[in-house]
N, C-alpha and C positions, 0 to 999 in steps of 0.2 A: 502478449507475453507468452510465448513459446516454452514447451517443457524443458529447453538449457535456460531459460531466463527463471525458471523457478527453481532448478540446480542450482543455478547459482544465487539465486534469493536464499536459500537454505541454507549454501555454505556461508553466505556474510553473515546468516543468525547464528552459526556453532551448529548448524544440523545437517551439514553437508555428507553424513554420513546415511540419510536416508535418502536422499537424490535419488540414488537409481533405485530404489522402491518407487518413488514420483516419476521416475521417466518409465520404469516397466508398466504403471498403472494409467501411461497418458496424462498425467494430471499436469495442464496447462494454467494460468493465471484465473480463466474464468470456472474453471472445476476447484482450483486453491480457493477462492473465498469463498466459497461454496460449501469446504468441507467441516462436519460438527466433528465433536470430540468423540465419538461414537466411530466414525470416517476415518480418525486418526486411530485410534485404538484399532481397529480391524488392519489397518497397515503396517502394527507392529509395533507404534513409538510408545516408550513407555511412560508414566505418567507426567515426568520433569517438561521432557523436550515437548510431549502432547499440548502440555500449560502453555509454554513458552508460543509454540507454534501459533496456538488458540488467541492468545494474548498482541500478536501481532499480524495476524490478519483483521482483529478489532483493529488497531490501528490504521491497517490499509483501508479499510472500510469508513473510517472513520473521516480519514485524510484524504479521503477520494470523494468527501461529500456525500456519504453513505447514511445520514440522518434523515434522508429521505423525506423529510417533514417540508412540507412548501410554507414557504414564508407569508404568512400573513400579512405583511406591509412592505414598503419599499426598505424601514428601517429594519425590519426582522430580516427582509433578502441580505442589505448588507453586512451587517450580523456574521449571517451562516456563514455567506459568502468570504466574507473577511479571514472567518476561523479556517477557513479550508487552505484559503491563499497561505497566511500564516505557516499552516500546519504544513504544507507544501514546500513551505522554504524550511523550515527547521526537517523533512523527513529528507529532501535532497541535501544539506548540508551535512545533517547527519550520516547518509548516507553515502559522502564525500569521505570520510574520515573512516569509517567503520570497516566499509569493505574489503579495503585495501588489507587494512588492519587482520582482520577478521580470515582473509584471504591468505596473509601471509602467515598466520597464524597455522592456519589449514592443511594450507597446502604448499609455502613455501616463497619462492620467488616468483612464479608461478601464478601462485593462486594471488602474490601482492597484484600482480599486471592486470588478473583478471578480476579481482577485488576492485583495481583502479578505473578501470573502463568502466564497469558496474557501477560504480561512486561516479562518475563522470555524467554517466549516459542519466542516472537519478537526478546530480545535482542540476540538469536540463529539463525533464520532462518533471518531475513532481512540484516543483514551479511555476510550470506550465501549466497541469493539470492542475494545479490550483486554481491559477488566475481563469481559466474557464469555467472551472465551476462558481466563480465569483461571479461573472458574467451571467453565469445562467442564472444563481440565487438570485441576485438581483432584479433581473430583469423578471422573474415569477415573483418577486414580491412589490413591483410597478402593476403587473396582470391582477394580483390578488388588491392592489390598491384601487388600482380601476374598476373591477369587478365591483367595489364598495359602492364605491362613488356613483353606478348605473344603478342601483338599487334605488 
């Protein structure tokens, strides 16, 4: 995700107004989930949209399989796995409706089109990125099964 793919993550959240603080500062998708509330206060935003900010990159993290926790069994893999899938399809659906929304709200007809494409290009890959991280939980909670089982 490129620093226009984080302009415009910010304008679908109602914070499209700090964007180009985010593209003067380089801050690309892997510097974004990166950033603490500390990071965001030295950029400027103040405490509402800081929360807000804060409040959904936990969700990307979240949604991207970011519990980081390896599955103990095959049934703990599918588990995690599952919530990720799940949460994949409800942040690209979500994401289908909001942008646009959010986009026209913004910035007009404009910003629906690029709201839409946004909503689009989500409602494909956080499905996707789901379903792999399913695949991966998974199959780390087969490894963590087996692992038992040679003991």
């Amino acid at each position: 995700m490129s620093t226009e793919d984080v302009a415009s993550f910010l304008t679908s959240n109602g914070l499209g107004e700090y964007a180009d603080k985010f593209r003067s500062e380089q801050i690309d998708y892997e510097t974004l989930i990166m950033l603490s509330e500390d990071d965001l206060k030295d950029l400027g935003l103040p405490l509402g949209p800081r929360k807000k900010l804060l409040t959904r990159i936990q969700e990307i993290k979240k949604s991207s399989g970011g519990d980081d926790e390896r599955p103990t069994g095959v049934g703990a893999g599918i588990m995690q796995g599952g919530r990720s899938f799940a949460s994949g399809i409800v942040s690209g659906v979500t994401s289908l409706v909001r942008d646009p929304y959010e986009g026209a709200k913004n910035e007009g007809a404009m910003g629906f089109l690029k709201g839409l494409g946004s909503g689009v290009k989500n409602a494909v890959v956080k499905p996707a990125q789901g379903t792999f991280t399913f695949v991966e939980k998974t199959a780390q909670g087969m490894q963590s099964s087996t692992k038992k089982l040679d003991k």
